[in-house]
Each structure stands twice: as C-alpha cells, then as structure tokens.
C-alpha positions as a Markdown table, in Angstrom:
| # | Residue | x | y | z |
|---|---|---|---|---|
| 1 | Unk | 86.1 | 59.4 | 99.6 |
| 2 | Unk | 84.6 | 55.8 | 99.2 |
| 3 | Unk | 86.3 | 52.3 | 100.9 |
| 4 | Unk | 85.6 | 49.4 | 102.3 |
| 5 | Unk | 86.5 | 47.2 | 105.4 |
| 6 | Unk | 86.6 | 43.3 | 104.5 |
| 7 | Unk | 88.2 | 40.0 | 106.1 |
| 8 | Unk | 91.3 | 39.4 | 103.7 |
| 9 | Unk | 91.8 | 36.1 | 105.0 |
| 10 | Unk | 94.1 | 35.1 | 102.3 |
| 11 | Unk | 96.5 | 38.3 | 103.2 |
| 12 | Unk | 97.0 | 38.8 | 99.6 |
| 13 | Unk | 95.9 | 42.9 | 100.4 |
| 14 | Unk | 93.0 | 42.7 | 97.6 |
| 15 | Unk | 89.3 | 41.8 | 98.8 |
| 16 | Unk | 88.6 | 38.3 | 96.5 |
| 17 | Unk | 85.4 | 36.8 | 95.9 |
| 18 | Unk | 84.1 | 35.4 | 99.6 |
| 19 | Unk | 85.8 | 37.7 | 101.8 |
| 20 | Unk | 83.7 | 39.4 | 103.8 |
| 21 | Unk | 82.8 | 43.1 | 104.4 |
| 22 | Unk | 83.5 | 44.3 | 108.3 |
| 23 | Unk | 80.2 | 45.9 | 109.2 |
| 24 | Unk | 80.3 | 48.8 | 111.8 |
| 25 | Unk | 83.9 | 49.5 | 111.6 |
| 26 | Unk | 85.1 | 53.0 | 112.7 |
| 27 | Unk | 86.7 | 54.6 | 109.3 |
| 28 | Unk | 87.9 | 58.6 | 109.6 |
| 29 | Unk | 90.1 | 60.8 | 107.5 |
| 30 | Unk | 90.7 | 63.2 | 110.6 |
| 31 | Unk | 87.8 | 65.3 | 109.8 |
| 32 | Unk | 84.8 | 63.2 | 110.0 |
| 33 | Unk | 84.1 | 59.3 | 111.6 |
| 34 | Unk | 81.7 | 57.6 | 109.8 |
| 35 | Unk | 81.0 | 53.7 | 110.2 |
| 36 | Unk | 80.8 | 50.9 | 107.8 |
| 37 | Unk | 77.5 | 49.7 | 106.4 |
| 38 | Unk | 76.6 | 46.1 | 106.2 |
| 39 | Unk | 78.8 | 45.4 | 103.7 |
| 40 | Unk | 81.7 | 46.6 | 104.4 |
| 41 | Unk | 81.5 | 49.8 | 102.4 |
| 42 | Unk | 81.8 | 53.8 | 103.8 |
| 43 | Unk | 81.4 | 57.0 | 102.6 |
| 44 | Unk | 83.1 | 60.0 | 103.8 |
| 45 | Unk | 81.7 | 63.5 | 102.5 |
| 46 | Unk | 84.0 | 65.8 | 104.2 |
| 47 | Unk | 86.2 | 68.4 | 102.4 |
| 48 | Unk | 89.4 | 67.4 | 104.2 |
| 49 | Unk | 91.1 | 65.4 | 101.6 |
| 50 | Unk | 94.9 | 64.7 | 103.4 |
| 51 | Unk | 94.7 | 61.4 | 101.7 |
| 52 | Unk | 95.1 | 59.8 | 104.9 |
| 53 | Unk | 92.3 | 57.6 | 106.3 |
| 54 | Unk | 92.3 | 55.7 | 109.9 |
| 55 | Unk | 90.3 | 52.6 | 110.5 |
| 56 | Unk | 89.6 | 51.3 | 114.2 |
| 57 | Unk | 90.2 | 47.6 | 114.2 |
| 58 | Unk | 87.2 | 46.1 | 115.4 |
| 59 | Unk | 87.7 | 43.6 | 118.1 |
| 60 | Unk | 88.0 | 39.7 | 116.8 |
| 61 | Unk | 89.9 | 40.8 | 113.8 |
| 62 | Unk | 93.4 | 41.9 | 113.5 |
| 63 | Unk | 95.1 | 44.4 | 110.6 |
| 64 | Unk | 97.3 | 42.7 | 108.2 |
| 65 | Unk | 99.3 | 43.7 | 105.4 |
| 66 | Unk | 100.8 | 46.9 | 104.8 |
| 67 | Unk | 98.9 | 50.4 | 105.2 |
C-alpha cells in the first residue's frame, strides 16, 4: 500500500501543484507503522490489507477534509 502525507492548504482534498509533502508523519494500517519520507510519500509492505489506514497528525498541522 503506497500514500502520501501533504499540506492541502487549499482544502479541496486533492494534493495540487505546491502543496507540500509532510515528512515524518506516523502512517499505519494496524499491522505495521512506518513514517513518511521527505516527501511526503510511505510505503507499507505488510499483508494486512483491512483497507483502513491511520495517520498521526503531526503537530503544527491539523486534518481537514473528510477521511
């Protein structure tokens, strides 16, 4: 399962051109925790596929939009 972590800051839900990857975010689908790289970006190998994947909200930024 591949994602990524980004500043929408125009809260449209879609990551535009100049927003931002989150870098070190906390990203787990219950199975294994992995962290974002540089860009925003993770990869989680593990077998559990639930579909269901939890990101910590690293502090200074807020979640928007709908999950």
């Amino acid at each position: 399962m591949t994602g990524s972590v980004f500043d929408d800051t125009n809260d449209n839900g879609r990551r535009d051109p100049g927003e931002g990857g989150v870098a070190g975010a906390v990203v787990s689908d219950q199975d294994s925790v992995v962290r974002t790289d540089a860009d925003g970006r993770y990869r989680i190998a593990s077998g559990f596929r639930n579909g269901v994947v939890f990101v910590s909200v690293p502090s200074g930024y807020r979640a928007r939009g709908q999950f």
